[in-house]
N, C-alpha and C positions, 0 to 999 in steps of 0.2 A: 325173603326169609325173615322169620320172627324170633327172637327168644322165647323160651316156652313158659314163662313167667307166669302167664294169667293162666294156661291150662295147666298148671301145676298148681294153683291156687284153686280154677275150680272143681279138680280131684279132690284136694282137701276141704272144701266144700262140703260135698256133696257124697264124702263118706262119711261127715257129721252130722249127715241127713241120712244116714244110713243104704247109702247107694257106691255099691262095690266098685273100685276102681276101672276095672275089664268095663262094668256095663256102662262108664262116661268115656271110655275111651273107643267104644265098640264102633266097629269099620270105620276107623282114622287109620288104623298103620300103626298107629303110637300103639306104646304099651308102658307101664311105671318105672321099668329099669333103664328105659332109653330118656326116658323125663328127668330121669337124676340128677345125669349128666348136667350139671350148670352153663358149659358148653352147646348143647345140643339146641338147634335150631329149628322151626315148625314152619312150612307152608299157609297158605289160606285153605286150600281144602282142607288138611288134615282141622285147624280150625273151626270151618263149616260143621264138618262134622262132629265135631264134640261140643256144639255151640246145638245143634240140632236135635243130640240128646241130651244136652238138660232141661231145654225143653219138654221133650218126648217123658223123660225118666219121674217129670215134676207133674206134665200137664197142667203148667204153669208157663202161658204166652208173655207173661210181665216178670221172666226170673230176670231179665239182666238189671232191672230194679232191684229186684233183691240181693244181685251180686254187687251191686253196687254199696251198696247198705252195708254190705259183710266187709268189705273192701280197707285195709290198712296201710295209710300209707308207709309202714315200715318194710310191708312185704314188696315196695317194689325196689328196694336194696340202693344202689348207688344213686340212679335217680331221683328217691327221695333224698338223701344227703346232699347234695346238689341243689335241690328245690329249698332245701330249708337251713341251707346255708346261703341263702340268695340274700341281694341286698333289699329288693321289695317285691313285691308281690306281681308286679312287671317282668321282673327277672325272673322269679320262679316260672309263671306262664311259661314264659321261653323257654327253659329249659325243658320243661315238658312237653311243647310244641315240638322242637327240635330232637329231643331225644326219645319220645315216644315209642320207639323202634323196641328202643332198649327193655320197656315194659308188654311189648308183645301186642299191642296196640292194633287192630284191626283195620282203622280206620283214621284218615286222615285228618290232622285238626289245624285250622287254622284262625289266627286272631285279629280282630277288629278294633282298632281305638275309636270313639267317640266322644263329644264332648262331656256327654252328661252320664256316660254308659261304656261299658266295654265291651263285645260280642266274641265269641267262640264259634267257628264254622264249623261242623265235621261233614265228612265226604268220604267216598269210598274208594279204598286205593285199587280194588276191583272189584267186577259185580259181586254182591254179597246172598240176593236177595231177602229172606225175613230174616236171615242172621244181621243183615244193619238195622235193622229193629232194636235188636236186642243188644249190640253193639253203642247204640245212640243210648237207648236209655240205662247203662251202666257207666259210659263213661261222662254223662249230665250228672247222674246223682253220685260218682266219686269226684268230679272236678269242684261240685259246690262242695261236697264236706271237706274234701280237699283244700280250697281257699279259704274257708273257715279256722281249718287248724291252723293255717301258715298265718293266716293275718289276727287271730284273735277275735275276728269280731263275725257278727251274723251276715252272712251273704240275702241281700235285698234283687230277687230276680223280677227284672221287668216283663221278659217275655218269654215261650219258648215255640221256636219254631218248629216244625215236623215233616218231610219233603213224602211224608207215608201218609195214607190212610188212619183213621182215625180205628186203634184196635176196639177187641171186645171188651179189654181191660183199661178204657180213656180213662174212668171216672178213676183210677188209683192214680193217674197221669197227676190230677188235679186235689185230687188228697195229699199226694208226696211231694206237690210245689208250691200248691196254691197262687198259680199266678194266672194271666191271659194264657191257653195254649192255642194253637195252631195246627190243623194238619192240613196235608195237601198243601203245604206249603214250596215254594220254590227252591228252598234247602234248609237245612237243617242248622238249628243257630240257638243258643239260648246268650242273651243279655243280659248284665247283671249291671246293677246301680252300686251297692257297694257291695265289698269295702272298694273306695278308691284301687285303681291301678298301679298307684304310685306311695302304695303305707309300707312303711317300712317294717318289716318283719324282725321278731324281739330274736329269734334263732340265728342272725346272719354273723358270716363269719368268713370274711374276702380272704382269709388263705388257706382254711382248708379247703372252699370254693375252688377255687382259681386249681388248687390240685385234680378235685375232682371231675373237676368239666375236661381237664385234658385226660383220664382217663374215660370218662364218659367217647369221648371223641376216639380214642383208642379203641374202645373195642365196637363203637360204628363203625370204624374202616374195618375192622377184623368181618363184620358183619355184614359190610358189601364185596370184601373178598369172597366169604362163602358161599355170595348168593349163586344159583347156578344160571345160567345164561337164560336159560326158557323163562324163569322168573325175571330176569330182568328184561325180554322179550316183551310178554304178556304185561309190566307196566309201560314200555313204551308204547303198545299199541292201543295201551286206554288213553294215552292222546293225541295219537294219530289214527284215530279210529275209524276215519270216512274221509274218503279213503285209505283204506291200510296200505304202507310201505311198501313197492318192491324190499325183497332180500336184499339187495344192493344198499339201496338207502337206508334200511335198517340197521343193518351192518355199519354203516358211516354213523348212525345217532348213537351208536353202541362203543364205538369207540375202535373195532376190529375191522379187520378183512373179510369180506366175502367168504372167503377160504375157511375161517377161524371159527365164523358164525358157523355153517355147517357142520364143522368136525365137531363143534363143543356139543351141537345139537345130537348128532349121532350119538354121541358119547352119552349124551342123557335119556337114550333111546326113544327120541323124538324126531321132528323136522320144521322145516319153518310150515310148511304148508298144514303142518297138525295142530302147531303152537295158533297158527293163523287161527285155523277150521274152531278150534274148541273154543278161542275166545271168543271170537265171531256166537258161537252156539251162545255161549254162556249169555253176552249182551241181549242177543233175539229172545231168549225165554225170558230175561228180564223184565223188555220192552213188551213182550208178549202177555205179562201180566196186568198189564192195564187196556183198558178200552177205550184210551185217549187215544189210541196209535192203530192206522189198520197198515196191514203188510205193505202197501206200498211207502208208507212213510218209514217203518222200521226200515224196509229192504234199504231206502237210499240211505237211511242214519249208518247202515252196516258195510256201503258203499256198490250196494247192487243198483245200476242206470234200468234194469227191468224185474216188476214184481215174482216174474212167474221162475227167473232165475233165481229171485231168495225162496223160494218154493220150494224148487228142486232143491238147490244146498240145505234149507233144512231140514226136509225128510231125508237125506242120505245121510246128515249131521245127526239127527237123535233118531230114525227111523223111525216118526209121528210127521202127519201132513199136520200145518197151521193149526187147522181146526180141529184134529183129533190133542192136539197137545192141551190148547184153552178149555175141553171140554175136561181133559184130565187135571187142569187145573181148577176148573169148574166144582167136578167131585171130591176132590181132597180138601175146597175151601168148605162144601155143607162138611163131609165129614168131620172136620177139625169143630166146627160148628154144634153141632150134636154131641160130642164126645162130653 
């Protein structure tokens, strides 16, 4: 579960753009008065799909640039206090690495030191599909404006890497970085030369810091208290993915009983074997999207020993055989195409 940080910002977005609250929030679940809540917590689907219509609402495949662009770092509240009460620009990273939760963060980030360079990983904390598109490229172009304000000086990027397809929209890739880009790359990474990893930021200030990182850290645990159990399922099993877990053994990486896991699942009116079935689906349509992979190679990544059994589970899983899905993915890539 996320705070609802960034989908409260891109409501406010995108009614500056003259786009009604209802139609960014349309078939999420959410709706403005449960956003209020400073409390209130959001899913990745609900997510998905408010990432899916601003898209849709813009007809704009490059907004997460643009959301990036709009992006301040005072709206993301304690977390930036925190960052720019840091002692350098090392520190701030971290706390953004670590506490990224906190801003409703999509996707995973993590940091690389180098001798002459620093690198930034992101990754998916589940499949996203083109929502990590748009994901990658808002939180590239807030991290560099981002270490720009903290450190004072002009962010020098060596590279950026891309683990997608090169869009219809690369050439603004390379107008709003100007550096080497990459796609089809092995993951997702942008380097930067400077500013150094280790300049000290003119904002730091070790005690009101050192307050705010134990609340920062307060209300993570508050945060993984409320996750609910399925949620924290479906991230154990993107890494235990091939084979997936007995329930048993699930159960043990989870931290409960057998017994415990079930009931909580009930309770969420789920079970393991749906929690299993959906992510399972969710992965295959991912992998299904490229043409580096034929059914036999997804079936075993998804932990099927025969192709013709990830066959079956996926036509009883989305009611589409293989072929009738990629062709429907076929048609919705010219359409997006033509639009």
């Amino acid at each position: 579960m996320l705070r609802a940080v960034q989908i409260r910002r891109y409501v406010a977005v995108m009614q500056q753009r003259g786009f009604a609250p209802e139609s960014v929030l349309e078939g999420s679940g959410l709706d403005v008065s449960r956003l209020a809540d400073p409390g209130f917590l959001v899913d990745l689907p609900e997510c998905r799909a408010v990432v899916s219509n601003l898209i849709r609402l813009t007809g704009n495949q490059g907004i997460g640039l643009d959301m990036g662009q709009e992006t301040q770092l005072a709206e993301f509240g304690i977390i930036a206090h925190a960052m720019m009460s840091a002692r350098t620009l090392r520190q701030a990273v971290h706390y953004w690495l670590r506490y990224s939760n906190l801003a409703g963060m999509l996707i995973r980030i993590t940091q690389l030191d180098e001798d002459e360079s620093w690198t930034v990983v992101f990754s998916e904390i589940e499949p996203l599909g083109f929502v990590y598109n748009f994901c990658v490229e808002e939180i590239i172009v807030t991290g560099i404006r981002f270490a720009a304000i903290l450190s004072g000086q002009e962010v020098d990027i060596a590279r950026i890497c891309l683990s997608y397809p090169a869009p219809l929209h690369a050439q603004v890739y390379a107008d709003t970085f100007g550096c080497p880009i990459q796609f089809n790359a092995p993951r997702s990474s942008v380097t930067i030369r400077k500013p150094h990893f280790d300049v000290a930021l003119s904002t730091r200030d070790e005690e009101l810091n050192e307050a705010l990182i134990r609340q920062c850290s307060r209300v993570m645990r508050q945060i993984a208290g409320n996750r609910p159990v399925s949620t924290r399922l479906r991230a154990l099993l993107l890494q235990h993915a091939a084979p997936p877990p007995k329930l048993e053994e699930a159960a043990h990486l989870l931290g409960i009983s057998a017994r415990s896991l079930r009931r909580h699942l009930v309770h969420e009116s789920t079970s393991y074997q749906r929690v299993g079935d959906e992510f399972r689906l969710d992965l295959a349509r991912e992998y299904l999207k490229t043409d580096e992979l034929v059914p036999k190679e997804i079936g075993f990544l998804l932990g099927f020993r025969d192709t013709n059994a990830f066959r079956r589970a996926f036509k009883t899983w989305s009611g589409l055989t293989i072929q009738e899905y990629r062709r429907q993915l076929q048609r919705e890539k010219a359409e997006r195409r033509s639009a």
